[in-house]
PAVODREN-520171 format. One record per residue (C-alpha): z, x, y. Coordinates in steps of 0.05 Angstrom, whole numbers, padded with zeros to 5 digits. Each point is the difference from the previous one (the first is absolute). Example, Ala and Ser with C-alpha at 12.3 -4.5 7.8 and 13.67 -1.06 7.14 Angstrom:
<rs>
{r {00156, 00246, -00090}} {r {-00013, 00027, 00069}} 
</rs>
This chain:
<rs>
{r {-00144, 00388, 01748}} {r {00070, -00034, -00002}} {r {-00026, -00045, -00051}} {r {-00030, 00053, -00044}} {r {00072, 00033, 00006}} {r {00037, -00073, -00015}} {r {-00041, 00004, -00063}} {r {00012, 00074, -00015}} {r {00085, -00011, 00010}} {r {-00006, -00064, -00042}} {r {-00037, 00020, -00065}} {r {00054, 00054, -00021}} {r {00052, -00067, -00009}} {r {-00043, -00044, -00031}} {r {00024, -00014, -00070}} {r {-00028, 00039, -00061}} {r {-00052, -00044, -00038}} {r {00021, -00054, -00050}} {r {00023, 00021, -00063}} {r {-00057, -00001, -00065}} {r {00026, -00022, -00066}} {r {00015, 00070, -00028}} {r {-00006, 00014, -00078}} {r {00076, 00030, -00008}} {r {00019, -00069, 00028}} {r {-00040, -00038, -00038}} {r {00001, 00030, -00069}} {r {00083, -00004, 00008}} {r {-00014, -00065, -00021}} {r {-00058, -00005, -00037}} {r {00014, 00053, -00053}} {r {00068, -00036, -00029}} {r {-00035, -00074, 00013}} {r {-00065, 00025, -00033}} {r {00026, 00039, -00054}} {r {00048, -00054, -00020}} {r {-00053, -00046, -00007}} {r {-00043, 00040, -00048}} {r {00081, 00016, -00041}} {r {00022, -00076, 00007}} {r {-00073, -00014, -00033}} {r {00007, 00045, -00058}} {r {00067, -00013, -00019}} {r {-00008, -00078, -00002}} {r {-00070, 00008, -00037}} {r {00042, 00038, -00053}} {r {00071, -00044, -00005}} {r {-00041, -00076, 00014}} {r {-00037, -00030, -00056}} {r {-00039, -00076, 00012}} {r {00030, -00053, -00060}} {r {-00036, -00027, -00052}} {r {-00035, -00064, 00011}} {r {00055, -00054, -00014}} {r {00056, 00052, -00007}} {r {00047, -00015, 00057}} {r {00051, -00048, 00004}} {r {00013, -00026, 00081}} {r {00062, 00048, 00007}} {r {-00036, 00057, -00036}} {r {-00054, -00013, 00060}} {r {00040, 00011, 00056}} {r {00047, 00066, -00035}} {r {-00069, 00034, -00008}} {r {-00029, -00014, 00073}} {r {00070, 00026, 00022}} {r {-00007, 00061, -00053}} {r {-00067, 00012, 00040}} {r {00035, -00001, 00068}} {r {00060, 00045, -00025}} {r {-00040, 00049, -00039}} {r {-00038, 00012, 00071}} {r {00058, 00000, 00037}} {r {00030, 00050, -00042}} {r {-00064, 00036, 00005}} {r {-00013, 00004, 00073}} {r {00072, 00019, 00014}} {r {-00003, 00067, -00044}} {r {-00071, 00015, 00031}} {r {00021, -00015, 00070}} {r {00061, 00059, -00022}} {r {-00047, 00042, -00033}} {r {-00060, -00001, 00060}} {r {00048, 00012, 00060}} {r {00021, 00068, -00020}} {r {-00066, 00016, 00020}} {r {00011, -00032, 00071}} {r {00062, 00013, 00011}} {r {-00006, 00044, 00055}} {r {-00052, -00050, 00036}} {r {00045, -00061, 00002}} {r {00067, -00013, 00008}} {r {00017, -00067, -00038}} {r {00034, -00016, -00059}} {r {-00024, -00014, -00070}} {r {00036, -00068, -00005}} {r {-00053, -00020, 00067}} {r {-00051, 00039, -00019}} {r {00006, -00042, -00069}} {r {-00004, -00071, 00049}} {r {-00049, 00023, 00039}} {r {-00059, 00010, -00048}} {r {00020, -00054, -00046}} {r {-00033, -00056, 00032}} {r {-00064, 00040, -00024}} {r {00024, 00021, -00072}} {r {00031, -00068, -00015}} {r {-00080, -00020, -00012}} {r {-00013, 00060, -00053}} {r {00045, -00049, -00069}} {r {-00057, -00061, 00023}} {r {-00057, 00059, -00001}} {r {00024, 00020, -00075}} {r {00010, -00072, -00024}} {r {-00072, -00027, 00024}} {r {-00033, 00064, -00027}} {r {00023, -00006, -00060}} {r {-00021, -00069, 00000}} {r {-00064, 00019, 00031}} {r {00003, -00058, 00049}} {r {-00052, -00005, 00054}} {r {00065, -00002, 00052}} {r {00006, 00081, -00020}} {r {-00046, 00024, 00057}} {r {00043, -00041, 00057}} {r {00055, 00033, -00015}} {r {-00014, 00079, 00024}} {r {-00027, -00042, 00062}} {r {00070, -00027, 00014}} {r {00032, 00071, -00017}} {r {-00047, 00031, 00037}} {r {00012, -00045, 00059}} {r {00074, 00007, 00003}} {r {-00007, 00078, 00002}} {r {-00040, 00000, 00056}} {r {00043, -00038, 00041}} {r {00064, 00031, -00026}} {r {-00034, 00079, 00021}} {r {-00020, -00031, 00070}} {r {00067, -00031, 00009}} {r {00034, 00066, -00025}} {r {-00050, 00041, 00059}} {r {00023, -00050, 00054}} {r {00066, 00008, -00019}} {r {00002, 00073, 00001}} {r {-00043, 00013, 00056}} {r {00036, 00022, 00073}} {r {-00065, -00012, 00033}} {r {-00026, -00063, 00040}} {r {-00038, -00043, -00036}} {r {-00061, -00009, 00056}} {r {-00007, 00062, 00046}} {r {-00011, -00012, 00073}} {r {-00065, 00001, 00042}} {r {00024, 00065, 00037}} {r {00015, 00032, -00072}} {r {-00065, -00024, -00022}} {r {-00039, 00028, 00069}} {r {00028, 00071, -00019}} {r {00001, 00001, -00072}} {r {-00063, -00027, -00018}} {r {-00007, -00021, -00071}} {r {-00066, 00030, -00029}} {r {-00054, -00048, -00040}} {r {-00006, -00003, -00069}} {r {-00058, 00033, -00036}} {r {-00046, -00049, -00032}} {r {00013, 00012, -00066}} {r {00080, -00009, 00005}} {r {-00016, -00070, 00036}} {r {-00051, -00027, -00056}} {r {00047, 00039, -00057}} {r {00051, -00058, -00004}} {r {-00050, -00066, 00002}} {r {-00031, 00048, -00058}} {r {00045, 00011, -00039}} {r {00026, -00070, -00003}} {r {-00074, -00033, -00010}} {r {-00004, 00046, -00064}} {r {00063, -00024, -00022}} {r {-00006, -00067, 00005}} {r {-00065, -00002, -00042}} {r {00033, 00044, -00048}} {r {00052, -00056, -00010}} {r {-00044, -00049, -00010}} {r {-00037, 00033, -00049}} {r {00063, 00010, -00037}} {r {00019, -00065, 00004}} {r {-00066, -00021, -00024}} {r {00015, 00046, -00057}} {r {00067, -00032, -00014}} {r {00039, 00068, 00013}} {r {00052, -00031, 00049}} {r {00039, 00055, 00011}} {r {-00051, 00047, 00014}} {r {-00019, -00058, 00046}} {r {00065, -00007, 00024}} {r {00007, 00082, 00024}} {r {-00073, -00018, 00029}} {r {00030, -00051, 00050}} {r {00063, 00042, 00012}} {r {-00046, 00051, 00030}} {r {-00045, -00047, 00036}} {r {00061, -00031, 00040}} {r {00033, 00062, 00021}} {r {-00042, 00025, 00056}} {r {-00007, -00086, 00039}} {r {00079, -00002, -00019}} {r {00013, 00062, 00040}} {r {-00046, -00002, 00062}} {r {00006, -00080, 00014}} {r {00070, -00006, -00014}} {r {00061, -00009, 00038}} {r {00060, 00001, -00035}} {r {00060, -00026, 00030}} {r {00066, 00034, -00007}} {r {00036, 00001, -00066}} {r {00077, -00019, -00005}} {r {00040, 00054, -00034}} {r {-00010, -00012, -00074}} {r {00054, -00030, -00038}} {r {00012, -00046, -00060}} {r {-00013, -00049, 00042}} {r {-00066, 00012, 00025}} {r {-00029, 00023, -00067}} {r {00021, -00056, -00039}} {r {-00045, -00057, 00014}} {r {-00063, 00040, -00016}} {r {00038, 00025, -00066}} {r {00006, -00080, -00018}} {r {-00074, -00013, 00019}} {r {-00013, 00056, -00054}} {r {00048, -00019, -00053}} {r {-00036, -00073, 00008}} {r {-00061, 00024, -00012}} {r {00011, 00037, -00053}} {r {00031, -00060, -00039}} {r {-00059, -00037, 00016}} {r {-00048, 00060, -00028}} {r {00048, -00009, -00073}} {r {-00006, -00078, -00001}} {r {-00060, 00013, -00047}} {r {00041, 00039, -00057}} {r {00049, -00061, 00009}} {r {00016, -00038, -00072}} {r {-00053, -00055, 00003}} {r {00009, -00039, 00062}} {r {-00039, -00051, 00046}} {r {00004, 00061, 00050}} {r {-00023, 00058, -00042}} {r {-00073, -00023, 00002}} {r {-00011, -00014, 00074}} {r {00036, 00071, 00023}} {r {-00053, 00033, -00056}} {r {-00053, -00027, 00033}} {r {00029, 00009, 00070}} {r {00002, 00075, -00013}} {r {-00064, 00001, -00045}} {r {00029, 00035, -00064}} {r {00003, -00019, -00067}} {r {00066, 00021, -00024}} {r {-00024, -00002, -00076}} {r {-00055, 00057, 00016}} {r {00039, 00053, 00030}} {r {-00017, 00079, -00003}} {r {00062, 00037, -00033}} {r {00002, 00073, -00026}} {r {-00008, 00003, -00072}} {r {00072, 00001, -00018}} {r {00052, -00037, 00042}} {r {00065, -00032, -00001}} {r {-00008, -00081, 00013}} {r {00061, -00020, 00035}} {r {00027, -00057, -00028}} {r {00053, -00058, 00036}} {r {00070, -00002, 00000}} {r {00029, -00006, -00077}} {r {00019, -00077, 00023}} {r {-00081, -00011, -00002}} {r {-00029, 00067, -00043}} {r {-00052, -00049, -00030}} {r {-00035, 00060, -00036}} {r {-00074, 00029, -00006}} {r {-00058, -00013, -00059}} {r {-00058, 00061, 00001}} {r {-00062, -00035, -00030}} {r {-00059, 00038, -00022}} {r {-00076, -00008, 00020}} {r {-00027, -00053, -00054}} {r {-00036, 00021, -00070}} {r {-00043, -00030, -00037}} {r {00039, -00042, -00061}} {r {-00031, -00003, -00072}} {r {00031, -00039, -00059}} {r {00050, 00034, -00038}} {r {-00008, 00006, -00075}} {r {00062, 00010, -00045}} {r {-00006, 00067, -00036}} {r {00002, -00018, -00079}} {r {00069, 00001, -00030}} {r {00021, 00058, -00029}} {r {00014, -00038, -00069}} {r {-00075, -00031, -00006}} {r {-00028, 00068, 00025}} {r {-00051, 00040, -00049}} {r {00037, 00071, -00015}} {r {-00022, 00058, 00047}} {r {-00013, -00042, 00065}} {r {00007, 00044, 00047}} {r {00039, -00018, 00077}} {r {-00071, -00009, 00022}} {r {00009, -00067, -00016}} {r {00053, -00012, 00050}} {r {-00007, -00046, 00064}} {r {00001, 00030, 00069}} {r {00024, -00050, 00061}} {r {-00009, 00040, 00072}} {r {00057, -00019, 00045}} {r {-00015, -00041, 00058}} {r {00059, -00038, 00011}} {r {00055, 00003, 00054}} {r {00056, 00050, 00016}} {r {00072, -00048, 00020}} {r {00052, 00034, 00044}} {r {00068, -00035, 00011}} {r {00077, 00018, -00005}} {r {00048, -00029, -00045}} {r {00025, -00058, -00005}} {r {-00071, -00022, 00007}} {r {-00041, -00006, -00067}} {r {-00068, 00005, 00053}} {r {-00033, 00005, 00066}} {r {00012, -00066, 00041}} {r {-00052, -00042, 00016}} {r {-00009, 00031, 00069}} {r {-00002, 00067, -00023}} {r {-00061, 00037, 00042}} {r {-00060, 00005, -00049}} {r {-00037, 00070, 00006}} {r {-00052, 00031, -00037}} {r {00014, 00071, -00013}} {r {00012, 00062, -00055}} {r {00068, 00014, -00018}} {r {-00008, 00058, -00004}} {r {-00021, 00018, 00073}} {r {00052, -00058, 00021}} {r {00072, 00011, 00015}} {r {00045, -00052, 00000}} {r {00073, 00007, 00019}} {r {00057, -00048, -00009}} {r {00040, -00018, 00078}} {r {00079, 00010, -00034}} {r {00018, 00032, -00062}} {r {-00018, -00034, -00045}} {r {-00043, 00020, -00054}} {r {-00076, -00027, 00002}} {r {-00032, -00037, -00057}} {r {-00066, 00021, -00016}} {r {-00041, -00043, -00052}} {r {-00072, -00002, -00016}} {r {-00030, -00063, -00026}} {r {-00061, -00010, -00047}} {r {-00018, -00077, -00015}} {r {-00046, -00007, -00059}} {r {-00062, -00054, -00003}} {r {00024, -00025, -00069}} {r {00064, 00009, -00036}} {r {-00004, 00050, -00053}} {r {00048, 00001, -00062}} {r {00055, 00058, -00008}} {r {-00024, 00008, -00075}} {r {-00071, 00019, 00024}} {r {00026, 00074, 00012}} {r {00053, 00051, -00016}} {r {00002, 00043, 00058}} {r {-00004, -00016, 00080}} {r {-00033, 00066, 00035}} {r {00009, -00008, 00072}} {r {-00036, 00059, 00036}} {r {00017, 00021, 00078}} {r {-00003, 00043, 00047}} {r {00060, 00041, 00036}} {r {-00008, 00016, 00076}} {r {00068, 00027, 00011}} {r {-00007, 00085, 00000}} {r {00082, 00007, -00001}} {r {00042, -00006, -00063}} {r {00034, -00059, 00001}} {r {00003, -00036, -00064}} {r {-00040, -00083, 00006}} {r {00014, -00035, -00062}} {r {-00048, -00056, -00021}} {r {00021, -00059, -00041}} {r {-00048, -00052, -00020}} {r {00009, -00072, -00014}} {r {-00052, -00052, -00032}} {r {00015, -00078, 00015}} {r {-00034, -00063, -00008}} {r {-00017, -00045, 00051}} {r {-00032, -00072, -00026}} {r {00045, -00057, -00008}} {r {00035, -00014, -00069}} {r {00013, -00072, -00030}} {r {00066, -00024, 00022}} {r {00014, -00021, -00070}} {r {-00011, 00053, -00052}} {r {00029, 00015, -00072}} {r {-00003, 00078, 00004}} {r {00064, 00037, 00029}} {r {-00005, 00012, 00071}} {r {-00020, 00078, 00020}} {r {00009, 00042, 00058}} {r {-00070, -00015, 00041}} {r {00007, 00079, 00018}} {r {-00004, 00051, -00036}} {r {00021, 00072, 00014}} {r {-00045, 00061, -00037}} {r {00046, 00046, 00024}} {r {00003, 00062, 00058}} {r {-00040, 00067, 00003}} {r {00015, 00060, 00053}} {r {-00065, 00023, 00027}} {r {-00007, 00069, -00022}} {r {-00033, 00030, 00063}} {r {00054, -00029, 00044}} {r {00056, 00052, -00032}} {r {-00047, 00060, 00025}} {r {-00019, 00026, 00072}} {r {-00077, 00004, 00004}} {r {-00040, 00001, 00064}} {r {-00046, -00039, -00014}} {r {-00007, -00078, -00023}} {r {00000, 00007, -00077}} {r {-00051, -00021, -00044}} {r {00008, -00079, -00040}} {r {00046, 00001, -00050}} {r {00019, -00041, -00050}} {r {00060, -00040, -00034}} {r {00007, -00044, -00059}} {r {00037, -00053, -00015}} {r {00017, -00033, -00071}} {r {-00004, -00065, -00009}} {r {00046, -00048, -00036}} {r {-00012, -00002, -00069}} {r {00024, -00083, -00014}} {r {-00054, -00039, 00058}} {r {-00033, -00043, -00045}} {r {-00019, -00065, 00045}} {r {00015, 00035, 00058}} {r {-00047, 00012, 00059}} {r {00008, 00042, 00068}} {r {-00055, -00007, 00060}} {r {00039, 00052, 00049}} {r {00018, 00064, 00003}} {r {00062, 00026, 00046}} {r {00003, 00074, 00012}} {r {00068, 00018, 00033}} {r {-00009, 00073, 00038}} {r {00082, 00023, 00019}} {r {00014, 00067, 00026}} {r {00067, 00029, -00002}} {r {00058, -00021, 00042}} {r {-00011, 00050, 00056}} {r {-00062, -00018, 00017}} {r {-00001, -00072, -00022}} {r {-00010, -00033, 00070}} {r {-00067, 00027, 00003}} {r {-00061, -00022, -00049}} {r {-00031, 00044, -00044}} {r {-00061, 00024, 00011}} {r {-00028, -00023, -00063}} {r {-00062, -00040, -00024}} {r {-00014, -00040, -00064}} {r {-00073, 00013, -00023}} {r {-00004, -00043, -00064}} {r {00033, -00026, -00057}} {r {-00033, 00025, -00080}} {r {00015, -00054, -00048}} {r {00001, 00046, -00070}} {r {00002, -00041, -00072}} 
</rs>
């Protein structure tokens, strides 16, 4: 009797039962670390581009890595403000910590962007990491905020018996990460890393947060933050040594990441970001490769039979290159990145002010003489849908070697026909306009004289000359 009655006095001052992880605790946390993640993501997908292959210079290497790093800086810091208005009453600590706190996790999001752009295989271990890191932050943040012991006591335990788990919630877990893992190695099978990647994010978050331990975190600080922010920024240089002008180490980090730099997946129309103007070495668009035929001369118009119609003019389909370089320059440099590509779905910008050089170039199988026509036609097509007047100049030159000794004066080797404005570039239309045509006279003294390319030079008006027109050369019409 006395003991039942020790019992009966002691259980009113036993203490309460331990303290579960409570959802307002938890998503004080969660919702500004999650939803900066998902912000931080979309803004750097936007702002970060991947070079061309050979494009960077070893300084422009390490400014974009760091434009990576500050653009998600700058991007978790306005999420972090934006998200905890909607905790605010739920936690009581400042932006500026809340900001250290969850970057440890966000730094990983400007590596994410760079190797998915890339499509590198090392896409799908990086949700892992991030995925990692905000485990361990939220179960730092719950021991941290908890009042509660960490183990209750036997006596607790004897009087607040903790009920079993159904069956179901056990096996739910081991479940749920069996199906992921497969799915992520299906996907990796499939080469969709980052599909792969959000596969194995989910697979390690339930071991993470039931076998874990983590020890407690120093206040976050500059300090604290800064050698995983250097891992990163290392990291990322080594995922741009591939775009790197050609080096003995652009090679090896290609095939370290396993991408080809020269095959990469870009919308339709993009700006290619260029190096510094120190080492702007240009860009040449080449065209997929036609079929050549042997051109005839069209008969002179002085031993041609009255009435011949134009029918009797000779058609040569463009499939030359498109040169893009800035004054003082006469060309691209030799290192300029080679892409294959339509003009007119490409956008390329100049990196300063000044104004970008468009050319198109046609090389001809067999020099032809100037007296073998009377007109040049030169038909294209005009992408741009906004007035903005592109004028087109074309220039004929000859490129076979002449006798160091010769008795004839000495002539310009090129020739100028002459500029044309592109009619449907004065008026707004919403749609690309059909080909259109422009022709050139030719001089009338060229006896002797031969030309075996063709130089199309496509300008637009000062205020938008940084920026290439969107303009393709179809072919040339050689009219006696």
């Amino acid at each position: 009797m006395h003991d039942r009655l020790a019992l009966t006095n002691l259980a009113p001052s036993l203490p309460p039962p331990p303290e579960l992880p409570t959802a307002p605790r938890l998503t004080a946390l969660a919702i500004p670390l999650l939803g900066s993640l998902s912000q931080t993501f979309g803004i750097v997908w936007l702002l970060c581009r991947t070079p061309w292959p050979a494009a960077i210079t070893w300084l422009t290497l390490l400014r974009t890595a760091l434009f990576f790093l500050l653009s998600a800086f700058a991007a978790h810091l306005a999420a972090i403000r934006i998200n905890r208005r909607l905790v605010r009453d739920r936690v009581d600590v400042s932006a500026q910590l809340l900001t250290l706190l969850t970057w440890p996790a966000v730094v990983w999001i400007p590596l994410l962007v760079l190797l998915t752009r890339e499509a590198s295989v090392w896409t799908a271990a990086v949700p892992l990491l991030i995925a990692a890191t905000v485990v361990l932050l939220l179960k730092r943040w719950l021991a941290g905020t908890s009042t509660a012991p960490a183990v209750p006591s036997p006596i607790s335990t004897l009087f607040h018996p903790q009920r079993p788990s159904s069956l179901p919630r056990t096996l739910s877990p081991a479940l749920f990460t069996s199906l992921t893992l497969q799915g992520a190695l299906t996907e990796l099978l499939r080469s969709h890393f980052f599909t792969a990647g959000l596969l194995l994010a989910a697979t390690a978050i339930f071991p993470i947060w039931t076998y874990t331990t983590p020890k407690p975190a120093p206040n976050p600080s500059l300090r604290t933050v800064a050698p995983r922010t250097l891992a990163v920024f290392l990291l990322l240089c080594l995922a741009l040594l591939p775009y790197h002008q050609p080096s003995r180490f652009a090679h090896p980090a290609a095939a370290l990441l396993r991408i080809h730099p020269g095959r990469r997946s870009t919308p339709t129309t993009t700006a290619i970001s260029h190096p510094p103007s120190f080492a702007y070495s240009g860009v040449i668009l080449t065209l997929p490769p036609k079929p050549r035929h042997e051109i005839v001369p069209p008969v002179p118009p002085t031993f041609a039979h009255p009435g011949v119609p134009d029918h009797h003019s000779v058609i040569i389909p463009f499939d030359g290159q498109y040169w893009y370089f800035r004054e003082p320059d006469t060309r691209p440099k030799e290192d300029a990145p080679i892409v294959r590509a339509d003009p007119t779905k490409r956008t390329i910008r100049s990196t300063d002010t000044r104004a970008l050089i468009m050319e198109a170039h046609q090389r001809l199988t067999d020099p032809l003489p100037l007296s073998c026509c009377r007109t040049l036609r030169v038909t294209l097509r005009n992408a741009e849908t906004s007035p903005s007047p592109i004028t087109i100049e074309v220039f004929l030159s000859d490129s076979t070697p002449r006798p160091p000794i010769t008795l004839r004066p000495a002539q310009p080797n090129l020739i100028s026909l002459g500029s044309r404005t592109v009619a449907s570039s004065q008026q707004f239309h919403p749609d690309p306009s059909p080909d259109e045509s422009l022709n050139f006279s030719l001089p009338v003294h060229t006896q002797g004289r031969h030309f075996d390319q063709i130089t199309v030079s496509i300008r637009r008006n000062a205020q938008r000359s940084g920026t290439g027109a969107h303009v393709s050369i179809q072919s040339f019409e050689l009219i006696p």
